[in-house]
C-alpha positions in Angstrom: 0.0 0.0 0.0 3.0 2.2 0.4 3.9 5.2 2.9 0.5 6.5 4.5 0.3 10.3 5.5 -1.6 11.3 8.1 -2.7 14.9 8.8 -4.4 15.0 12.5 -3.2 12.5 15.0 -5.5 13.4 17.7 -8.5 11.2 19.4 -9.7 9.3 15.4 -6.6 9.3 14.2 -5.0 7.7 16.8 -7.4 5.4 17.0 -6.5 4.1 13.8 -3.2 4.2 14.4 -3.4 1.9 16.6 -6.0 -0.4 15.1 -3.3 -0.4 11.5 -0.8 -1.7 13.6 -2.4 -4.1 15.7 -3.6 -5.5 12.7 -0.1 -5.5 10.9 -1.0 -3.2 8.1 1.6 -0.9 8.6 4.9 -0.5 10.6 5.6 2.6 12.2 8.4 3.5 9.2 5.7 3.4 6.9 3.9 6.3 9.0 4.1 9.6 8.5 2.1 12.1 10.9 1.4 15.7 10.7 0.0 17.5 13.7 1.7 19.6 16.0 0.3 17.9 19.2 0.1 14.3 18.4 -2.4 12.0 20.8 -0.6 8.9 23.2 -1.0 6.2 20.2 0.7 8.8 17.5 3.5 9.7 19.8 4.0 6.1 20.5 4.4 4.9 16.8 6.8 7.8 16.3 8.9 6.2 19.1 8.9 3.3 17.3 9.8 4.9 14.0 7.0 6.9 12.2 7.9 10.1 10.8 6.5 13.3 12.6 6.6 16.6 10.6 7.2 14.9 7.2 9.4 17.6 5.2 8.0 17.9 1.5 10.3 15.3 -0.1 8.9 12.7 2.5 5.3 13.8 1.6 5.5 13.2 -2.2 6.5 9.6 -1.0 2.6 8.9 0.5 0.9 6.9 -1.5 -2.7 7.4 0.4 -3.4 10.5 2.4 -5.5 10.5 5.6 -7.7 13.5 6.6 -8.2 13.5 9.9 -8.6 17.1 11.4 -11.1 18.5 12.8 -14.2 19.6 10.3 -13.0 23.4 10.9 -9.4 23.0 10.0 -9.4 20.8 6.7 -8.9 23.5 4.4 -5.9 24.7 6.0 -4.2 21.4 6.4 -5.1 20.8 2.6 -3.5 24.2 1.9 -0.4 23.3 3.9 0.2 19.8 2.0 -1.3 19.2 -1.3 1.2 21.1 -3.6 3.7 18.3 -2.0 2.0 15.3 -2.5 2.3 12.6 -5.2 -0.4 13.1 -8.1 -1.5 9.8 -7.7 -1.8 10.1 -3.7 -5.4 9.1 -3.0 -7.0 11.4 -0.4 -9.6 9.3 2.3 -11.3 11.5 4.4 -12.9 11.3 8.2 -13.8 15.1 8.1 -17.6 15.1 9.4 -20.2 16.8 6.6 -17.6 17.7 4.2 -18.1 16.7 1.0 -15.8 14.7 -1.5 -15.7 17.1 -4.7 -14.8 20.2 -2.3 -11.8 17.5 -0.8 -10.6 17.0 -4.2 -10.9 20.6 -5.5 -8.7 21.7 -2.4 -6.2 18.7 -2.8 -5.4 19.5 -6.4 -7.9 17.1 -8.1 -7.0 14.1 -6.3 -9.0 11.2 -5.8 -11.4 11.0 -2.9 -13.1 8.3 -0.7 -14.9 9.9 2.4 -15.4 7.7 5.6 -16.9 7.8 8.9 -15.2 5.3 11.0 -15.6 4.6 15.1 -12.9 4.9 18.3 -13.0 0.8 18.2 -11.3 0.2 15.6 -8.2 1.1 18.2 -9.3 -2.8 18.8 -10.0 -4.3 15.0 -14.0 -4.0 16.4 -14.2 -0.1 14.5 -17.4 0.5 12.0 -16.7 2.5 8.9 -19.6 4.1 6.6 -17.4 4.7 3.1 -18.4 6.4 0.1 -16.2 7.1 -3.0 -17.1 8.2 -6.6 -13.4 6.5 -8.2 -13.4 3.0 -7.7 -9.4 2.8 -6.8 -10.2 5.3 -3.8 -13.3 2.5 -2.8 -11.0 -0.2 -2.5 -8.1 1.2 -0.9 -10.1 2.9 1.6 -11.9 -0.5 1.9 -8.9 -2.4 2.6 -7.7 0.2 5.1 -11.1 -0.1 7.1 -11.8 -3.8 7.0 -9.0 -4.4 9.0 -9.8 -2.8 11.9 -13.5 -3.5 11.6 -16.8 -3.4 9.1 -17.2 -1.6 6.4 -20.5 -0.5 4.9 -19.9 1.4 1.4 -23.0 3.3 1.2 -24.8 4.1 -2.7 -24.8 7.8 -2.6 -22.4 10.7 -0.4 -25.9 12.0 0.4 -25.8 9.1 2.8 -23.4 10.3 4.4 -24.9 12.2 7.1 -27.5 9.9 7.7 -24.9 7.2 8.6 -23.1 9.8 10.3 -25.5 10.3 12.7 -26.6 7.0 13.4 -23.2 5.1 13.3 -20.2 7.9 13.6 -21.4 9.6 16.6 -23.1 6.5 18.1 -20.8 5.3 20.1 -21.2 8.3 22.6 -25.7 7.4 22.3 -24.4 4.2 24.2 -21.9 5.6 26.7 -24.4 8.2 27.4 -27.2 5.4 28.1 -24.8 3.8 30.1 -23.9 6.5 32.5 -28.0 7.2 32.5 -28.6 3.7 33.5 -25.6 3.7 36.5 -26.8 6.9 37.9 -30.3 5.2 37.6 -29.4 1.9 39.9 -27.8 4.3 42.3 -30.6 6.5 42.7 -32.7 2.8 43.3 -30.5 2.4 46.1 -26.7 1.0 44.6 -23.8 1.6 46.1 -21.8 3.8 43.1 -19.4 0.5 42.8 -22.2 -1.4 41.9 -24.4 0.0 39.7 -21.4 1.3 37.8 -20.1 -2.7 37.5 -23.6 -4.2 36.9 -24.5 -1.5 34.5 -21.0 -1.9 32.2 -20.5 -5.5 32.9 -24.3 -6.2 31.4 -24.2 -3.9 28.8 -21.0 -5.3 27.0 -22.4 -8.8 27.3 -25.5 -7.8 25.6 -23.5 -6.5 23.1 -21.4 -9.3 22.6 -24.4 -11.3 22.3 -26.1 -9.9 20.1 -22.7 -9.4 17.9 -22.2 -13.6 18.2 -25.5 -14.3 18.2 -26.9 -13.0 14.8 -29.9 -12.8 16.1 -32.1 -9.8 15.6 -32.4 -7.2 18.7 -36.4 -7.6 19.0 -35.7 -11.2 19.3 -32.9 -11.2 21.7 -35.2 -8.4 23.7 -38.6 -10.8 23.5 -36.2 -13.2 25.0 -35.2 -11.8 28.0 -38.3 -9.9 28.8 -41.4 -12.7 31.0 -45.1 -10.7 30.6 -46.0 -9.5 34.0 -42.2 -9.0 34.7 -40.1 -6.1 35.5 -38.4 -6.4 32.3 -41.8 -5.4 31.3 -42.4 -2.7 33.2 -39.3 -1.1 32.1 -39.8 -1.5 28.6 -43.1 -0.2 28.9 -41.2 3.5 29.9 -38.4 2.8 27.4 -40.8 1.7 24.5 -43.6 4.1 25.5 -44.7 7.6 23.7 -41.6 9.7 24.9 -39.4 6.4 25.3 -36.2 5.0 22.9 -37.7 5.7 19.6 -39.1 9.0 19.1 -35.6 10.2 21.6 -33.4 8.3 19.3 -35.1 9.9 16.4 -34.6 13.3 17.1 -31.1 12.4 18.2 -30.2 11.2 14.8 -32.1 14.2 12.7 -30.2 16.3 14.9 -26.7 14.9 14.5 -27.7 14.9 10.3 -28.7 18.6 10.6 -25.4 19.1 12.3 -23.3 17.0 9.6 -25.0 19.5 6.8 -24.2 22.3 8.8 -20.4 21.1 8.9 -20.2 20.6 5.2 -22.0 24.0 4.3 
């Protein structure tokens, strides 16, 4: 795949730092990382060997480019680099709501794939919505994602926000729930320590289940749940007018509002 530049090494990138070489799809040396305050898993590869601060020779080396700054500062780090990169450096993306034809206007032409990828792929267990118009873009950015988790290549960049809002920022719907439900059991009467164990420990088993179980959620939640029960009675709040789905709805326009917003 050749030398991979990275431009923003901060909570994402790092991330994916760490998932490429857990997997083995890079060695630091093939690493090159622009930022001026790199995150604990950039300043670790650069220990090992990747290149921080790539001068302009090194740059033209990259063979795939990897935005990764914040929304705000994408321009500017396209300004700062693209005159020095190859011609055939392929440009993937993580920039929330900005669209692909601006990235390639402001990289010189270049070809695009835009992704929104999750924190877990620091583990290989990451999820990764990808959308690219050139098919050489699609597959690189494909092979760079399904190895540190699943990839869903979505039919149109309109998508984009959509799967933005209901995969990208989902990871902090569920820590959210999670601190909701600990507070919760303490309130019932938990000690802290408790409800904070029962309320983690449960959660990633349910998860795991469901991941190993292939079985849908509405069957796995029919399982669990006797009629007369207080699995009922729960569900019954949680499933109600004002429960999970018309919360969760809102949640996800709003996050898709905000992606549009971004890319404006």
């Amino acid at each position: 795949m050749g030398p991979l530049l990275i431009l923003g090494a901060g909570r994402m990138g790092g991330a994916l730092i760490s998932g490429w070489r857990l997997a083995g799809l890079f060695a630091p040396q093939d690493l090159m990382i622009r930022d001026p305050h790199p995150g604990e898993e950039a300043q670790a590869a650069i220990a090992q060997g990747a290149l921080h601060d790539p001068d302009v020779t090194a740059m033209g080396r990259a063979k795939v480019v990897l935005l990764a700054v914040k929304p705000q500062l994408w321009r500017e780090a396209a300004a700062e680099v693209s005159q020095a990169l190859a011609p055939d450096a392929v440009i993937i993306s993580i920039a929330a709501g900005v669209g692909s034809e601006d990235i390639s206007r402001a990289f010189g032409g270049r070809a695009v794939a835009r992704i929104m990828p999750t924190t877990a792929a620091a583990i290989g267990q990451g999820t990764a919505s990808l959308y690219a118009a050139d098919r050489h873009a699609a597959d690189l950015a494909r092979r760079l994602f399904s190895a540190v988790g699943a990839v869903v290549e979505l039919e149109s960049e309109a998508m984009m926000h959509a799967a933005t809002a209901t995969s990208g920022s989902a990871p902090a719907y569920l820590y959210a729930f999670v601190e909701a439900l600990e507070a919760a059991g303490a309130k019932a009467g938990l000690s802290p320590e408790a409800a904070r164990t029962l309320a983690r420990a449960t959660i990633s088993g349910a998860a795991a289940l469901l991941a190993q179980s292939g079985a849908e959620p509405a069957e796995l939640r029919r399982q669990v749940t006797s009629p007369g029960g207080t699995t009922q009675a729960a569900l019954e709040v949680l499933m109600g007018p004002a429960g999970l789905g018309p919360l969760l709805e809102r949640a996800v326009a709003a996050a898709t509002d905000r992606s549009r917003v971004l890319g404006a």
